[in-house]
Every structure is written in structure tokens, then in C-alpha cells.
C-alpha positions as CSV (number, residue, x, y, z in Angstrom):
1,X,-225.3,5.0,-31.2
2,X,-226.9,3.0,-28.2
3,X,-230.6,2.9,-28.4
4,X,-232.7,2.6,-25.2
5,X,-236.1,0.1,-25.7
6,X,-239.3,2.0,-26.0
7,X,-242.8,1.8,-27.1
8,X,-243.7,2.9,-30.6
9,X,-244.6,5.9,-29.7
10,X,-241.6,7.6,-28.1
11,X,-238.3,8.3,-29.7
12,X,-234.7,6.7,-27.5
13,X,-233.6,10.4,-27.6
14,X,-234.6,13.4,-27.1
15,X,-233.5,17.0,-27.8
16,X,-233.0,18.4,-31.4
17,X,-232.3,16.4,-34.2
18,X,-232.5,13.3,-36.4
19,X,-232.2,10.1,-34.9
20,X,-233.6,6.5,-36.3
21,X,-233.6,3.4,-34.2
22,X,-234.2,-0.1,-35.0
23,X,-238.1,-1.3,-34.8
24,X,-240.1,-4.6,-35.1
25,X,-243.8,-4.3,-36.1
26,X,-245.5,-6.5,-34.0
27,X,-248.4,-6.1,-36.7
28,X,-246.8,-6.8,-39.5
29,X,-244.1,-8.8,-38.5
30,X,-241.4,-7.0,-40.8
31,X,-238.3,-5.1,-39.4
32,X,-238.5,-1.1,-39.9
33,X,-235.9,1.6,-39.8
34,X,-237.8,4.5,-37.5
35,X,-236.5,7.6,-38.2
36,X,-237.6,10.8,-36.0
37,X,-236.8,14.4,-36.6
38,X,-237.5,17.1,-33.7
39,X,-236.9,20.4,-33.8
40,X,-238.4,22.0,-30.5
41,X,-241.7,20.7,-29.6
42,X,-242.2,19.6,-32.9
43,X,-241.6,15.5,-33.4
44,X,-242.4,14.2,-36.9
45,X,-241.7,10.2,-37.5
46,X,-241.6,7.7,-40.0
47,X,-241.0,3.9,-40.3
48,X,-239.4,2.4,-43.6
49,X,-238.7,-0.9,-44.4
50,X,-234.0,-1.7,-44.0
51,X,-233.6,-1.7,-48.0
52,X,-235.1,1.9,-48.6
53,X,-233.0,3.1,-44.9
54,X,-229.7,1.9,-46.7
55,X,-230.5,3.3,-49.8
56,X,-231.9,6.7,-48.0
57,X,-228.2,6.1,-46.1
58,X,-226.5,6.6,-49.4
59,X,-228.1,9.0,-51.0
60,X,-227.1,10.8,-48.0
61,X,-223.5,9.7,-48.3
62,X,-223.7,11.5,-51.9
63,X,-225.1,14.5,-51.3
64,X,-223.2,15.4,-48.3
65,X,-220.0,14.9,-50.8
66,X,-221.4,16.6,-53.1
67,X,-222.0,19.5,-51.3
68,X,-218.9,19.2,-49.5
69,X,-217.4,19.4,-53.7
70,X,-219.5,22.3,-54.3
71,X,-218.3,24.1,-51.0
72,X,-214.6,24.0,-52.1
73,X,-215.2,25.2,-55.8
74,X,-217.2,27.7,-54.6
75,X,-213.6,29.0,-52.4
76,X,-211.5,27.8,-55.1
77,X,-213.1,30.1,-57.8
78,X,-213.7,33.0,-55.6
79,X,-210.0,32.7,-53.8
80,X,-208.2,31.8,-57.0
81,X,-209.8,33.0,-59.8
82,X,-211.2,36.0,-58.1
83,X,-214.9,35.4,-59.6
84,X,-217.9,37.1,-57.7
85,X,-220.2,34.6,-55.5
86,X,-222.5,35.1,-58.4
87,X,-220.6,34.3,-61.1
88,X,-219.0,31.2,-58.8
89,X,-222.7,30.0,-57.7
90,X,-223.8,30.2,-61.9
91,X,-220.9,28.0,-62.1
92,X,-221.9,25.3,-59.5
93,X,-224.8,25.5,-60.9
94,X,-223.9,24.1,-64.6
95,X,-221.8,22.0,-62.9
96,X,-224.4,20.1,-60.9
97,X,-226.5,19.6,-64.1
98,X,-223.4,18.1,-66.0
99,X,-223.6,15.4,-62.8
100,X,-226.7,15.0,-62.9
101,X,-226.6,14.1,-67.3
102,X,-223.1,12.0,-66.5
103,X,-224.6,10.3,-63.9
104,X,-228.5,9.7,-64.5
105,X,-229.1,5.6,-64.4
């Protein structure tokens, strides 16, 4: 996405959503991921340093997989196997905790 230069203060887009841009603190001398959520006139904003951006990047990676996962078991059980949402959801639920166990570091 093409970022337009600004001041620290003011996000490169506007309208809803999350965006994060590329920043330099001129304090501190270190590069910074910026990320800015809005949602109305609401704008909230954080700086973090690239390593925690790209980490924050794949644990976004994951859970959007993951939920993706939990989306089509969710169909799959209520579709094939003619379960209730309920019984489905109790499901998805013991299975997230088995992924959580397997894959704890």
C-alpha cells in the first residue's frame, strides 16, 4: 500500500480501518511500525518497534487461518453430520484447546 509523508501526528489514510505505515523517531533514532485504527471519529495509535510488527504480522497470519479452520468445521458438522450450532460450537471449542496443548512453545 502507498503511504503519503506526514507528520507524526496524522495517519496517510483516512476513513475506517486499520492501517500502519512506516515511521522514524527523530527522538529516538530507531525505526517504528505505526499502526492506527479508526473507526468514526474515533483514531487510536500506536508505534512498535519492526520485530514485534512482524511477529504481531504472524500471529495475525495464524489466527485468521485458524478461524478460517473453525469456520468450515463449524459448516462441515452442521451440513454433514447434522449437529446443532451448539453442539458444533462445544466442538470447536475442545478443539481449539487441543491446539492450544499441541502447540504451546
Amino acid at each position: 500500500m502507498s503511504q503519503q509523508p506526514n507528520d507524526d501526528s496524522t495517519p496517510a489514510q483516512s476513513g475506517d480501518g486499520f492501517y500502519c505505515e512506516s515511521v522514524f523517531g527523530v527522538h529516538t533514532q530507531k525505526p517504528y511500525v505505526q499502526i492506527t485504527f479508526r473507526r468514526g471519529d474515533e483514531v487510536m495509535q500506536t508505534q512498535i518497534p519492526p520485530a514485534n510488527a512482524r511477529e504481531l504480522a504472524m500471529n495475525l497470519f495464524q489466527c485468521a487461518e485458524a478461524a478460517d479452520m473453525d469456520a468450515m468445521v463449524i459448516r462441515f458438522f452442521q451440513a454433514r453430520l447434522h449437529l446443532s450450532l451448539d453442539k458444533a460450537a462445544q466442538i470447536i471449542l475442545d478443539l481449539r484447546a487441543l491446539r492450544d496443548e499441541t502447540y504451546k512453545p
